[in-house]
N, C-alpha and C positions, 0 to 999 in steps of 0.2 A: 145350264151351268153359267153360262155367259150373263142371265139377269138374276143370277144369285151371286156374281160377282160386283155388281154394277147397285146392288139393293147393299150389299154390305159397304160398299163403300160410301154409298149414302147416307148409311146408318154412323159409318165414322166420322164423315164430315159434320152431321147433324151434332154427333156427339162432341167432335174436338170445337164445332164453334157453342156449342152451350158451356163447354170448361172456359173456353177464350173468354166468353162472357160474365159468369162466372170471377174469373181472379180478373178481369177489368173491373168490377165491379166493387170487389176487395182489394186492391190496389188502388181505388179514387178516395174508399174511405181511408184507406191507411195515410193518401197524400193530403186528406181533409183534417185528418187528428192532428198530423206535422205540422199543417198552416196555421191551423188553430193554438196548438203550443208555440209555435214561432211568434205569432200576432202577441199572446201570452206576454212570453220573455222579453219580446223587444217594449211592449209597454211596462214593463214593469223595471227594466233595464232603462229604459226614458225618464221613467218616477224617481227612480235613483237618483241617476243622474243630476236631473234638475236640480233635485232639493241637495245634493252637494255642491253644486256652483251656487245653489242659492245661499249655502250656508256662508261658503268662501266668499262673494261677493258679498254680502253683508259684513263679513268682518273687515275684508279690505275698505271698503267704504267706511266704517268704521274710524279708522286710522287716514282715512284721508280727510286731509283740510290743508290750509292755507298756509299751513307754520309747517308745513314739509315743501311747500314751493317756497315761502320767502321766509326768511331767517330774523330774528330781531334787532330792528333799528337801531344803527348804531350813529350814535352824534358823536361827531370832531371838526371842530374847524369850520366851523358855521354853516360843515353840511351835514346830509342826514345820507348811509350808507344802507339797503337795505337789501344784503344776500336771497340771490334766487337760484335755485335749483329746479333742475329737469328733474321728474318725480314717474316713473314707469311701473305697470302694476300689470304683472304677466297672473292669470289666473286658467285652470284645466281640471277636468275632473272627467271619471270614467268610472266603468262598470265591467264585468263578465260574470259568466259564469254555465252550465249546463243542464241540460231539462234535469230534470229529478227522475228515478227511477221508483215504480214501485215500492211506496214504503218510506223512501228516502227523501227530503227533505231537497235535497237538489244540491251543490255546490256552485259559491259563486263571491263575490265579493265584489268591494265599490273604493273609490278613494277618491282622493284632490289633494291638489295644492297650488303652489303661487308663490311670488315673490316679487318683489319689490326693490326697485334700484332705481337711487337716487342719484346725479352727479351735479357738479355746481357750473351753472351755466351763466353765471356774471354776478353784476349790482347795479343795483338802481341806486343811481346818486341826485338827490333830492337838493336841490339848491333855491337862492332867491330866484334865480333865471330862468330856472325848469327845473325838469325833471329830463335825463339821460339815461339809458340804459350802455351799461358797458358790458361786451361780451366777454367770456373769458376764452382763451385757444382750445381747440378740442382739438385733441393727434387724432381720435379715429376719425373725426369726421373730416378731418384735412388727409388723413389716408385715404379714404375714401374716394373724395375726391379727384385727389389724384391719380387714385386709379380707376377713376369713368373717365378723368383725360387721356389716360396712357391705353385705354381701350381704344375711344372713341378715335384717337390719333391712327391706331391697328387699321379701323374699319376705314377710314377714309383712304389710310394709303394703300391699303390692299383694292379698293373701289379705284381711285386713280390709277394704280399701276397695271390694271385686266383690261384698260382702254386702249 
């Protein structure tokens, strides 16, 4: 009785590690299809991508030159005044979407955009003596300023006053 208990449980274990075996087996391929449409999606999600910042970058460069930094020369008074602007060109594009189902085509979409700001950051005044740039006052960057001194003043007295 005793080695027909000992023969059956043998037979179980032979058999639960051939099942084990078995859905390990189908479990690697099922985590091989998933890599495989992952690899898919993210290449094709990168394709995207690309040729949308490629579009957007082509047209902003498009629009860029020299007549959005400096402005047309102006003569008075025997000098020559020649507005320049700070010219910023914020540009993003992205993608999603999820695998396709049987049949189904998949869901997914892509976009971009950007934009562009401009602010006037002085003149160049053109004279028989030289040439000068004169800046104009910027509050945010004088805010700013001001407050990496009002910080930087924080860190120091707080470092002085732990001594």
């Amino acid at each position: 009785m005793r080695n027909m208990l000992f023969a059956a449980r043998g037979k179980s274990r032979s058999l639960t590690s051939f099942v084990m075996t078995k859905l390990r087996a189908v479990a690697w391929r099922k985590i091989e299809e998933v890599a495989e449409s992952v690899r898919f999606a993210t290449e094709a999600i990168m394709n995207h991508a690309q040729e949308i910042l490629h579009s957007l970058t082509e047209r902003f460069a498009a629009s860029a030159n020299v007549k959005q930094v400096f402005g047309e020369p102006i003569e008075t008074q025997g000098k020559t005044i020649i507005p320049v602007a700070r010219v910023m060109y914020n540009v993003g594009a992205g993608w999603g979407g999820r695998k396709a189902e049987s049949g189904d085509s998949g869901l997914g979409g892509g976009g971009g955009g950007g934009k562009v700001v401009a602010s006037p950051a002085g003149v160049l005044e053109v004279t028989t003596d030289g040439v000068r740039f004169e800046r104009f006052f910027d509050v945010r960057q004088a805010g700013m300023l001001v407050g990496a001194g009002l910080l930087l003043g924080l860190v120091v007295r707080r470092l002085l006053s732990s001594k």
